[in-house]
Steps between C-alpha positions, in 0.01 A plus 500: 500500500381191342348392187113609531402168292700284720763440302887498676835557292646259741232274467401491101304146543242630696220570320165646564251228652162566300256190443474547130678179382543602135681799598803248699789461294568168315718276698675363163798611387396579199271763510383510115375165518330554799281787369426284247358219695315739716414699196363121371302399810294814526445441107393148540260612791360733302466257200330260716222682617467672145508151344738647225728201521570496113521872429769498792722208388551672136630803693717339762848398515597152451533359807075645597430293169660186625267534845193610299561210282501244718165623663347353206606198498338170624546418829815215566290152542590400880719242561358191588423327795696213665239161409406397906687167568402176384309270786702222431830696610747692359526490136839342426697734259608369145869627401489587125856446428386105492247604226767624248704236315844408630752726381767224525302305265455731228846589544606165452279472176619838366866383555485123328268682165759755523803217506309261265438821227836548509643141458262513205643776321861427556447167362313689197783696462770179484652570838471141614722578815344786624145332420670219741593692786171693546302146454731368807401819705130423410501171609701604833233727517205281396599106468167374383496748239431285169527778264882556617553092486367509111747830388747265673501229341489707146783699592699137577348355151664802322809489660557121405465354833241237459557289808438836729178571279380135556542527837281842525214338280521165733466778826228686349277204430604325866401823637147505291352173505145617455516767245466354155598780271841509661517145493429423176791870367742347764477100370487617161823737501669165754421213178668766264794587759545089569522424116767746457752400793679211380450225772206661685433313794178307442346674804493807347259386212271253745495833731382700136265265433321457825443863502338542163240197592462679824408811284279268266320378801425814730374670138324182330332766263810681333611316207867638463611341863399179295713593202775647701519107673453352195794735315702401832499117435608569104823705621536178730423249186231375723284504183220228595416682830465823317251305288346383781456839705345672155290207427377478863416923503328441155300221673373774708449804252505334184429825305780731628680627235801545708511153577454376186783713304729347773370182431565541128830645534653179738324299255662671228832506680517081545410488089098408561426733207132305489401552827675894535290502149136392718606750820568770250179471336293491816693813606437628169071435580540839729725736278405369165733821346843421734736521169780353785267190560403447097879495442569238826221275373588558143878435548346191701325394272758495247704293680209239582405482116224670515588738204156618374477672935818610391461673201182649659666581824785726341223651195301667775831605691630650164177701529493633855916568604712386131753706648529293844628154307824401498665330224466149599105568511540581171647186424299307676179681303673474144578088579197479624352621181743267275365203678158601412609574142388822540753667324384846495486561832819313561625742233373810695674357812861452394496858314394646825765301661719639218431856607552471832876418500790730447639279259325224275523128606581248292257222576198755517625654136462113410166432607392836338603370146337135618166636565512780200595177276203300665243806442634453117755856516788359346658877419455623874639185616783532292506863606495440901813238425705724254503745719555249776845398303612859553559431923564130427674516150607098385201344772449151390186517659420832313627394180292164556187697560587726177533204285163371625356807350623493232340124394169619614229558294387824381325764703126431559253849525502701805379352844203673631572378883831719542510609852688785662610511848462841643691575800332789733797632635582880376855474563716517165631237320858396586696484111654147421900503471461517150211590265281226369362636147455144313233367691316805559473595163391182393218434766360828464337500172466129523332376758476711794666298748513559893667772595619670829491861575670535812674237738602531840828580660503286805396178261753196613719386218425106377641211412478304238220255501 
């Protein structure tokens, strides 16, 4: 007999036909998940026409939240439309690629900085060879670049080869004729390389010196092409063009400073001293406080006989930088002074002078006594000179100076116009070679003579006058 419900043991698939669909069995394999979803629509049915959207997404798995969620959310703006097509044809379309920069041109400009940064720092470092090679590869690389010409020709300037660093500076200025700062480095550096080789072809220097006018005239304005010619012709002994050129520029801007310093200095240079004196003190109209021009125009000035400027000149520099002169403006200053007969501040000079040196000097222990004696000291002149005898012992001149002390008169009362030289340096004082007690105990109580606290170190040593 069969199965009443329909149902065969041969046949276990067939199933009974009803039309409830709910009651068919899910057709996916797994069967849990397909209650679920079933379990889920019926739910979300439900839901719907209840409206309780938000009590049923607290309650429902994770996957019901994702679709509940995205109920909410704001409808996706349609994509849109296609623009209709132009009247006057098809639009022709623009490739983008040619927009963007050409990637074999930045990679050529990454590669020389790259190359040039590294020459750089090898020749920082001293490897000259090294710095060599890579500036060859740059200029295989890039031939007009000028930065690689310049570390060239330094690299050949420190490794002694001054005909192959001639011939780079002559290159880089064939190869710029209209750039005037690299004219006027390039001539420059080619009048300094041409005085140096011995027997320099005279094409070489004409070549330098066409480029630094060529600087001068594509930049009429900039004073120091015009001093850079000018400094040219002096290495060349060309000294009346030099004039020429700076008097020519000062035609044109007769109140630039630069110009007239260079003026003053050639002048100085060919032994003018009166006319350096006149640019100096028309340079000296716009920085009346320069100590470095009071001590050109006073040193001028000196020489020219103009010893009241002088003596002025080097007072007011003793007042502003005492411990920027130099030994020889100190005896320029204290002569000076003689000439005038003013003996205190020629006084004041030569013990300044006396300070500054390691070791005393005979001539200015000399004048010392001379202008003590003058000022009417005839025990601190005495003093200065004994203690002189100690370096010099049997001196004829010493021992001729002594005896003229000695015949003098007596001592008149104490000068009231002592001056003391103050030096505003705070470095210490450098000792003598041997200690000087005579002098200094016999000036002190007696007339309070120019003294010097400190001198400086890098002070050039002097000659005797």
């Amino acid at each position: 007999m069969g199965d009443p419900t329909g149902t065969s043991p041969m046949n276990p698939r067939k199933m009974p036909r009803h039309s409830c669909r709910p009651c068919r069995p899910p057709h996916r394999r797994n069967s849990a998940g397909g209650t679920d979803r079933i379990l889920a629509t019926a739910l979300l049915a439900g839901a719907l026409c209840a409206g309780a959207i938000p009590a049923l997404a607290e309650s429902a798995p994770g996957w019901l939240k994702h679709i509940i969620g995205r109920s909410d959310r704001s409808e996706r703006p349609r994509r849109a439309r296609r623009a209709a097509p132009s009247p006057n044809g098809p639009t022709k379309r623009v490739n983008s690629s040619r927009l963007l920069p050409d990637r074999r041109g930045v990679g050529s400009a990454d590669r020389k900085t790259e190359l040039l940064f590294q020459a750089r720092r090898q020749y920082a470092a001293g490897e000259l060879d090294r710095a060599k090679r890579t500036v060859r590869a740059l200029l295989k690389w890039d031939p007009d670049c000028t930065e690689a010409r310049q570390l060239q020709a330094e690299i050949a300037l420190d490794q002694g080869d001054l005909a192959a660093y001639a011939q780079m500076l002559r290159t880089i200025i064939a190869t710029h004729p209209d750039s005037a700062p690299l004219l006027d480095d390039a001539g420059t550096r080619l009048a300094i390389a041409s005085a140096l080789v011995a027997g320099a072809p005279s094409s070489t220097q004409a070549i330098a010196l066409d480029a630094l006018r060529r600087a001068a005239e594509l930049v009429p304005h900039k004073s120091q092409y015009v001093c850079d010619l000018a400094s040219a012709l002096v290495g060349q002994a060309d000294l009346d063009e030099a004039q020429k050129v700076l008097r020519k520029a000062l035609g044109q801007r007769p109140h630039d400073r630069q110009l007239l310093l260079a003026a003053a200095y050639l002048s100085e240079f060919t032994g003018q001293w009166d006319e350096a004196r006149c640019y100096y003190s028309l340079a000296l109209q716009q920085a009346p406080d320069d100590w470095r021009t009071l001590r050109a125009r006073g040193r001028c000035a000196y020489r020219a006989g103009h010893y009241i400027q002088a003596q002025n000149d080097f007072r007011r520099c003793l007042e502003q930088a005492a411990d920027q002169l130099s030994a020889a403006d100190y005896v320029e200053f204290g002569d000076a002074c003689l000439r005038l007969k003013d003996y205190v501040l020629a006084q004041a000079a030569f013990d300044a002078l006396s300070q500054l040196e390691r070791s005393p000097i005979r001539e200015v222990e000399v004048l010392r006594s001379l202008c003590a004696l003058r000022r009417g000291y005839r025990i601190q002149a005495r003093g200065i000179l004994t203690q002189a005898l100690t370096y010099w012992p049997e001196d004829p001149v010493l021992e001729k100076a002594l005896a003229l002390c000695d015949r003098s008169s007596s001592e008149p009362a104490k000068d009231k116009g002592a001056v003391s030289l103050v030096r505003h340096s705070e470095e210490a004082e450098t000792p003598r070679a041997k200690p000087s007690d005579a002098s200094s105990s016999d000036a002190a109580p007696e007339t309070g003579e120019a003294t010097v606290q400190t001198r400086s170190p890098n002070a050039p040593g002097i000659a005797a006058p």
